[in-house]
C-alpha positions in Angstrom: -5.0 -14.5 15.3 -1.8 -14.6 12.9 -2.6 -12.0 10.2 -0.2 -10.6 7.4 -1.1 -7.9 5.3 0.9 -6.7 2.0 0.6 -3.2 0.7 3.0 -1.1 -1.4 1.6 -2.4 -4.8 0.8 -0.8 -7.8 1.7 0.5 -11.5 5.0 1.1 -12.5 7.1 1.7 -16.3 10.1 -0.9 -17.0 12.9 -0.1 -14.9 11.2 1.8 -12.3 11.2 0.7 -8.5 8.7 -0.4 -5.9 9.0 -1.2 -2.1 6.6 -3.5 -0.5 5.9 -4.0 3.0 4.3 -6.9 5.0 2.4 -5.9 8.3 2.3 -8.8 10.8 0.1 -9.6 13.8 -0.9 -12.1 16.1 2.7 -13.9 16.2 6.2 -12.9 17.2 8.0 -12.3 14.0 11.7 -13.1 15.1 10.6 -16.9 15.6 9.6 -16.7 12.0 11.3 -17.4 8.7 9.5 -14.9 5.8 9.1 -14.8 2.1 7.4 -12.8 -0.8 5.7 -15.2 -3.7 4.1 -14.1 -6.4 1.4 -15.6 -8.8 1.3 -14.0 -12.6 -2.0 -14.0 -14.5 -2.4 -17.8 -15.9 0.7 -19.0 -14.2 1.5 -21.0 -11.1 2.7 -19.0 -8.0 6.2 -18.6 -7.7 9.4 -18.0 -4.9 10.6 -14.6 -4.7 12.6 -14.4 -1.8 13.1 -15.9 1.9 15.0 -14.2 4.8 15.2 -16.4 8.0 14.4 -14.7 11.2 17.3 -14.6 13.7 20.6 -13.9 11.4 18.3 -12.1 8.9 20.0 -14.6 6.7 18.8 -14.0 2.4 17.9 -16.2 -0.1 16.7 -14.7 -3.4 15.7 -16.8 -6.7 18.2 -16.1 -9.9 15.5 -14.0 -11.6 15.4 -11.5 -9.0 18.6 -12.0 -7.6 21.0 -8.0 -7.7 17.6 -6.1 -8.2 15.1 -7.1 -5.2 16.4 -6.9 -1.8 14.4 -8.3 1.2 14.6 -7.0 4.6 12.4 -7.1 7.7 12.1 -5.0 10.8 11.4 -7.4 13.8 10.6 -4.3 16.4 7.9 -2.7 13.9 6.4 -6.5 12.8 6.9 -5.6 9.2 8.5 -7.6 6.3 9.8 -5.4 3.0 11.0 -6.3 -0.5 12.1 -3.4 -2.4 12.0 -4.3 -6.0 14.5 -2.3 -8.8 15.2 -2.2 -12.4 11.3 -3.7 -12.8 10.4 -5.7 -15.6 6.8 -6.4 -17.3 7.9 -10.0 -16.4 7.3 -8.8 -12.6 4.1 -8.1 -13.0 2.2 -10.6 -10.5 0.2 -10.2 -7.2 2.5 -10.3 -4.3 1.9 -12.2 -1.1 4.1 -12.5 2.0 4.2 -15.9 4.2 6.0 -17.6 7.5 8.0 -20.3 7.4 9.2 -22.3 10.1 12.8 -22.0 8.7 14.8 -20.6 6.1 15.3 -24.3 4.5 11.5 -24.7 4.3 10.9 -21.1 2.9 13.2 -22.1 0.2 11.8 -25.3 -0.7 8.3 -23.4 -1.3 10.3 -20.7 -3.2 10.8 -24.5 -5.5 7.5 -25.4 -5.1 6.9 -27.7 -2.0 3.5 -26.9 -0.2 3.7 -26.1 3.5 0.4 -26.5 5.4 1.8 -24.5 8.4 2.5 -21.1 6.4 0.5 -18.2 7.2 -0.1 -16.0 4.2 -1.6 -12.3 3.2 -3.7 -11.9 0.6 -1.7 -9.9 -1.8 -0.8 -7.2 -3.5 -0.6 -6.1 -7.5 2.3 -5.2 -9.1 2.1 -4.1 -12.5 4.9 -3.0 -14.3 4.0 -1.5 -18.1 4.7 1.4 -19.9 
């Protein structure tokens, strides 16, 4: 049974720092392309970030783009976004999802719906003084 599971949320002032991980299960995570989306309060969910699964290749959207960084640990099954210099407009819940490539993660970073992802259920991020 595929399973992802984010943790690593929670409440932090402007320009503090967070690190979230995605555990993975039931697959084998190097034959996986993996992103973080987020969905604000009242808003439609958005692309964060994509990182494909052999070259570890990167793809981050402009608005996080020189303060998130996305990485993933194959061995361990686990996905991470560490997220600097936060902003109130970060302030979403978090969810991690495959992708069968790193062309398909990025075209539901923009939006397109992929009926094959596998995704977690999400974690809050709050950033507030």
């Amino acid at each position: 049974q595929v399973q992802l599971v984010e943790s690593g949320g929670g409440l932090v002032q402007p320009g503090g720092s967070l690190r979230l991980s995605c555990a993975a299960s039931g697959f084998t995570l190097d034959d996986y392309t993996l992103g973080w989306f987020r969905q604000a309060p009242g808003k439609e969910r958005e692309g964060v970030s994509c990182i494909s699964g052999g070259h570890a290749n990167t793809y981050y959207k402009d608005s996080v783009k020189g303060r998130f960084t996305i990485s993933r640990d194959n061995a361990k099954n686990m996905m991470y976004l560490q997220m600097n210099s936060l902003k109130p407009d970060d302030t979403a819940v978090y969810y991690c999802a495959t992708a069968e490539s790193i062309a398909a993660c990025i075209a539901m970073i923009y939006g397109a719906t992929n009926k094959r992802s596998n995704w977690g259920q999400g974690t809050q991020v709050t950033v507030s003084s």
